[in-house]
C-alpha positions in Angstrom: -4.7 17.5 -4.8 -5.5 15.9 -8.2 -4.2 13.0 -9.5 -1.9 14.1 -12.1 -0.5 16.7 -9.3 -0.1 13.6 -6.7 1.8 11.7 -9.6 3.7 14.6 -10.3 4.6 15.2 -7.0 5.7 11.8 -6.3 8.0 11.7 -9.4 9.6 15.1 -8.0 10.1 13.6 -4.6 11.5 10.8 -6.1 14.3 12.1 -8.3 15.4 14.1 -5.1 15.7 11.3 -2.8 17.5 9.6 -5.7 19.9 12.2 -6.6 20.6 13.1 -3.1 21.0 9.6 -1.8 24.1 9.4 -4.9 25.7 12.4 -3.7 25.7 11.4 0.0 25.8 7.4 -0.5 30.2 7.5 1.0 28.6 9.1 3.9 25.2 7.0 4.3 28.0 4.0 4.2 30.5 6.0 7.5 27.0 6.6 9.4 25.9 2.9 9.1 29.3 1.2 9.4 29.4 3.0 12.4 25.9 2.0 13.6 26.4 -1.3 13.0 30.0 -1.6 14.6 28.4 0.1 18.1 25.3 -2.6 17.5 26.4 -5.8 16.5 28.0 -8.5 18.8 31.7 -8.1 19.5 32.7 -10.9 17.3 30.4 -9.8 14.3 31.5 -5.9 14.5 34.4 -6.5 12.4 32.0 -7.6 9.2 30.4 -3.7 10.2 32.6 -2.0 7.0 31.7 -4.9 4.7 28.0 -5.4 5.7 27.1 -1.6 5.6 28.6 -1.5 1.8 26.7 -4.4 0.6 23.2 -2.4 2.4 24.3 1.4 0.5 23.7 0.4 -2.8 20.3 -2.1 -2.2 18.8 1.3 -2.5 17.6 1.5 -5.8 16.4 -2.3 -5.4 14.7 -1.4 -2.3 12.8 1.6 -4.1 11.5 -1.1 -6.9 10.4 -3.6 -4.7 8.2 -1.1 -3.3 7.0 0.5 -6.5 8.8 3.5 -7.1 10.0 4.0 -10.7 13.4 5.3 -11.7 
């Protein structure tokens, strides 16, 4: 592919991921409460809720940090 069809294409693939991670972020925060609840020590799993909401929205920072723009 050219460039400007590379660039294009990573732009396109962006917004998706963006606008789908929105609509889905309540379950993305179920699916990993849950992981983290069946992974973390018995004491910790009770911080599960708490630690998977902080995680949900670091999305968007995450993406920067690697060089995606919004």
């Amino acid at each position: 592919m050219r460039e400007p069809g590379l660039k294009a294409l990573k732009l396109f693939l962006i917004e998706q991921l963006e606008s789908n991670y929105a609509l889905h972020e309540e379950h993305f925060k179920c699916y990993l409460t849950q992981i983290l609840q069946d992974n973390l020590p018995a004491e910790q799993a009770g911080s599960a809720e708490m630690l998977a909401a902080e995680c949900a929205p670091r999305f968007g920072d995450a993406a920067r940090e690697l060089g995606f723009p919004r």
